[in-house]
VOGU-3710 file (C-alpha; in Angstrom, 3 decimals, decimal comma):
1> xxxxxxxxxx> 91,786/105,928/87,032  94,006/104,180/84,830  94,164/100,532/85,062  97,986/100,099/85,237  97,911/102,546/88,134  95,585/100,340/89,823  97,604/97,011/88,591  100,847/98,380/89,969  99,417/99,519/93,521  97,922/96,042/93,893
11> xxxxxxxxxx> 101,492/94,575/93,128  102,993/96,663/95,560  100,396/95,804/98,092  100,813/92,055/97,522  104,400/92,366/98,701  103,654/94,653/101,344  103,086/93,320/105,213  100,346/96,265/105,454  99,059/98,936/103,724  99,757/102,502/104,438
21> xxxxxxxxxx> 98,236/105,952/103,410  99,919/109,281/103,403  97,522/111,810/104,378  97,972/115,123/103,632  95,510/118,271/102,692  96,165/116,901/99,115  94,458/114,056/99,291  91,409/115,789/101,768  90,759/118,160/98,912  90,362/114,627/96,578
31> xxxxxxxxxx> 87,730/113,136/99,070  85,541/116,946/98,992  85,849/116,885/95,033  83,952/113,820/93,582  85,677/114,083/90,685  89,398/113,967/91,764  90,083/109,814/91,939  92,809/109,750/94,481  90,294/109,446/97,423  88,857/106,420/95,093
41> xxxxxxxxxx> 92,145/104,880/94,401  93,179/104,442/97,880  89,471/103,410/99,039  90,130/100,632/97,003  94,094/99,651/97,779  92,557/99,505/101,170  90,087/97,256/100,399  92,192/95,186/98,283  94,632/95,232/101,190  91,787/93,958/103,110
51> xxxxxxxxxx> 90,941/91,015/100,921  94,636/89,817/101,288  94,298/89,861/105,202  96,318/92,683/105,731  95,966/95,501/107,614  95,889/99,030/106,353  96,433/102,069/108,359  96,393/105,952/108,009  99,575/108,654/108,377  97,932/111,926/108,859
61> xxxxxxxxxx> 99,855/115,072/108,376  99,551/116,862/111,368  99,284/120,488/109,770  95,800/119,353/109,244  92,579/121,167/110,834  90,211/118,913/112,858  87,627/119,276/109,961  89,710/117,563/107,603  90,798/115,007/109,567  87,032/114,490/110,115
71> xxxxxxxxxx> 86,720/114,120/106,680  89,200/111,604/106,585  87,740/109,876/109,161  84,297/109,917/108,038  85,417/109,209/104,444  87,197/106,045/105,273  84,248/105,082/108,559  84,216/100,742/107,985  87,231/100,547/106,553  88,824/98,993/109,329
81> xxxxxxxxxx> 91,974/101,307/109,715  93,960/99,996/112,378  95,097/103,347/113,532  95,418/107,209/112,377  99,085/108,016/113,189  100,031/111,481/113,066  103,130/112,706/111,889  104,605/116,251/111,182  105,985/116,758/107,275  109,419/117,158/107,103
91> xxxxxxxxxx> 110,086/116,417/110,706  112,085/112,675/110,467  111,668/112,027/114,087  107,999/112,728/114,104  107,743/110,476/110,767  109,373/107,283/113,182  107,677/108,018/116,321  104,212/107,162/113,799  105,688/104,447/112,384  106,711/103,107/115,468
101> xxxxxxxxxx> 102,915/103,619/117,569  101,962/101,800/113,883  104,038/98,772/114,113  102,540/98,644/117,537  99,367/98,189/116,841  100,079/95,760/114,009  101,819/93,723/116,773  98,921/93,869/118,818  96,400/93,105/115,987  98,960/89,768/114,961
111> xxxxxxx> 98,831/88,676/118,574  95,580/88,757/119,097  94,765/87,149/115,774  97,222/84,047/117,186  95,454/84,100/120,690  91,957/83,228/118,287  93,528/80,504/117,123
//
């Protein structure tokens, strides 16, 4: 992993209000091959995301098999993902109906946050 791809993720997250990852059998395959480092890269955005009190959450591709989005799921267990969205690639309206559940929850997660204060 290359340290100016790392640099310029964190500089995107920074100016981000949350932290989103695009799921797709591309990036399974890097989480089931310890030596691809996309699976490793976004471990650590959301962890950096984390760090800066935001939340991070997770678009999964819906042409995925319930096995890989186990994987996902099991790969990124304690992360504190505030949701696994699904969407359908390609399909614009499915892309906004998961962005929409997303912003959502993010509402949810900001109220509640002010209601502990």
């Amino acid at each position: 992993m290359t340290e100016d791809l790392i640099s310029s993720s964190k500089a995107g997250i920074r100016e981000s209000e949350l932290f989103l990852a695009l799921v797709t059998k591309n990036y399974v395959r890097s989480i089931r091959d310890p030596d691809d480092e996309e699976h490793h890269l976004i471990v650590e955005q959301i962890t950096y995301a984390k760090s800066l009190g935001k939340p991070a959450a997770i678009l999964l591709e819906v042409s995925l098999t319930s096995e890989d989005e186990k994987t996902v799921r099991d790969a990124l267990e304690g992360m504190e993902i505030i949701g696994v969205f699904k969407f359908e690639s390609g399909n614009e309206e499915s892309m906004e109906s998961a962005i929409i559940q997303m912003r959502k929850e993010v509402d949810k997660m900001e109220s509640k946050k002010k209601e502990e204060k």
